[in-house]
C-alpha positions as CSV (number, residue, x, y, z in Angstrom):
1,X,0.0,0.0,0.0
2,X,1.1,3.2,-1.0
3,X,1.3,6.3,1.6
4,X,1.9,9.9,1.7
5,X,2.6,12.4,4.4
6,X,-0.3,14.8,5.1
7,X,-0.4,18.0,7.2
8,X,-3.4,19.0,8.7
9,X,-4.1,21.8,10.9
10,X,-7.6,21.9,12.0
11,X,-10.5,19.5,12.7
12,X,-8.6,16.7,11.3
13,X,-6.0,16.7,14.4
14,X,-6.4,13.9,16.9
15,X,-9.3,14.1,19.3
16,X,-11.1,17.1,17.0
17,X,-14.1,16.6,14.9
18,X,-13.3,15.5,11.4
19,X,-10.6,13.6,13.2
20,X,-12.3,10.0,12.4
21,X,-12.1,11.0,8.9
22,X,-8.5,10.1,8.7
23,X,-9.0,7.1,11.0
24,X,-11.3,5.5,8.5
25,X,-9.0,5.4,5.7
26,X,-6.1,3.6,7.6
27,X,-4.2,7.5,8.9
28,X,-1.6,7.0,11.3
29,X,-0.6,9.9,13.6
30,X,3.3,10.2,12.9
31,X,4.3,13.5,15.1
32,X,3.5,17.0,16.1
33,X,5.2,19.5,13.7
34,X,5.6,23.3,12.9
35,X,5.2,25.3,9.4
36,X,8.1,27.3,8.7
37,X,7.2,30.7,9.2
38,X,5.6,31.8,6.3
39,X,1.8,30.8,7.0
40,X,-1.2,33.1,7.9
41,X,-4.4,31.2,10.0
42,X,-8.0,32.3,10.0
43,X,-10.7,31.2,11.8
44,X,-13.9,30.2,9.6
45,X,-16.8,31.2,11.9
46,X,-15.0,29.2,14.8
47,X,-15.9,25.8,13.0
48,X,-12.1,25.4,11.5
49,X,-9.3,27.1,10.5
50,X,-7.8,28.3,6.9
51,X,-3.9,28.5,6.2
52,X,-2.4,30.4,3.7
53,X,1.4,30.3,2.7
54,X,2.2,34.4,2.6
55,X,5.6,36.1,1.3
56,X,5.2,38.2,4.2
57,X,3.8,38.6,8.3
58,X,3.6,35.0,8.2
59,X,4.2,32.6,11.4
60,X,5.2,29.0,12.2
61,X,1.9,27.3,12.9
62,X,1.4,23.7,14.7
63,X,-0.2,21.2,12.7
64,X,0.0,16.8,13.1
65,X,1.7,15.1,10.0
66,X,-0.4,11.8,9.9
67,X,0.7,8.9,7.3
68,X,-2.5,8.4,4.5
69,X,-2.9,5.6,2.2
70,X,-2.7,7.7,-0.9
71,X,-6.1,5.8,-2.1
72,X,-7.9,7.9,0.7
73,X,-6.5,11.5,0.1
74,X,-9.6,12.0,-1.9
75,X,-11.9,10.6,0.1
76,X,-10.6,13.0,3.3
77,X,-10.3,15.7,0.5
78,X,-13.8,15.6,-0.3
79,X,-15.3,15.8,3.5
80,X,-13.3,18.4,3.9
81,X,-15.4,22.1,4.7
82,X,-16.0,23.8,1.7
83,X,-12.6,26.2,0.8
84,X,-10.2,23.7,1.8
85,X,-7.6,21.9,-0.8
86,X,-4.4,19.7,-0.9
87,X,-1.2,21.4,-1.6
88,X,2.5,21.5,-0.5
89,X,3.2,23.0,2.4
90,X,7.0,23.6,3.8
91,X,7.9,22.5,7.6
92,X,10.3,24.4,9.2
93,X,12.6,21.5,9.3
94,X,13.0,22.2,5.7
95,X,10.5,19.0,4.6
96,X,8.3,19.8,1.9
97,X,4.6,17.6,2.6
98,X,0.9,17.5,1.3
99,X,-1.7,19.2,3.6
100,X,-4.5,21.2,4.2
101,X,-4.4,24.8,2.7
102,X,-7.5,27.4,2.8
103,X,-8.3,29.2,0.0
104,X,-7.7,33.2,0.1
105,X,-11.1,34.1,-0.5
106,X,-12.2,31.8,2.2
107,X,-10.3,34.0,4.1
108,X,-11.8,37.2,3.5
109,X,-13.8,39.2,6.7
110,X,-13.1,36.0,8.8
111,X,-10.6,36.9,12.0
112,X,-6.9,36.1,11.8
113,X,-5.5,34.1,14.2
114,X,-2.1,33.6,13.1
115,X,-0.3,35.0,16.2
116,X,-1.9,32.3,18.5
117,X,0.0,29.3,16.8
118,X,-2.2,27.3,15.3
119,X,-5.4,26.2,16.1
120,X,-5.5,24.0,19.1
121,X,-4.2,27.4,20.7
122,X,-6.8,29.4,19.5
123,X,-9.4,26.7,20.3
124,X,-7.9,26.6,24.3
125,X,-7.8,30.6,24.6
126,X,-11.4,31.2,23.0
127,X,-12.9,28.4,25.6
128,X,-11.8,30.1,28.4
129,X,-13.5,33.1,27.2
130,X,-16.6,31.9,26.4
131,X,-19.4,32.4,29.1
């Protein structure tokens, strides 16, 4: 069986909603890893987050690289929220892997939350504000 890295850094993280989506094509959680620092993160009406490699103000932001049969990519691709896609995205190791990128215009009016981290962070600090 063939298999690919994949970086996700949203619902698809262990213990989070969309989490069993990897599970139930065979994922296995490899490690914890950071983006190099050239990524923007939005929050999409506090459902999941949308990163966006920028050439400036970007951050390191935490994500999980998970090991995916490359027969499911598609099939995690296509439950993903509308506005999310595959592409490359560059770890600040220096490896270059698949994962989950927003679109820009996703994006657009929604809150940035880059300088928390990633979005377990922003998840954690938003719960302890909420009444």
């Amino acid at each position: 069986m063939e298999t690919v890295h994949l970086a996700v850094n949203g619902t698809l993280m262990r213990g989070l909603e969309l989490n069993p989506n990897l599970l139930a094509v065979g994922a296995t959680f490899v490690r914890e890893a950071l983006t190099e620092a050239t990524y923007r993160l939005w929050s999409i009406d506090d459902r999941h987050p949308a990163m966006i490699r920028v050439s400036t103000g970007g951050n390191a932001i935490a994500l999980e690289i998970w090991l995916v049969p490359t027969s499911g990519i598609c099939t995690i691709l296509l439950q993903e929220p509308p506005g999310l896609c595959i592409g490359k995205i560059r770890l600040a190791d220096g490896e270059e892997v698949l994962g989950v990128l927003g679109e820009s215009v996703l994006c657009e009016g929604k809150p940035e939350i880059t300088h928390w981290g990633g979005w377990r962070a922003y998840i954690a600090d938003s719960a302890k504000h909420k009444i």
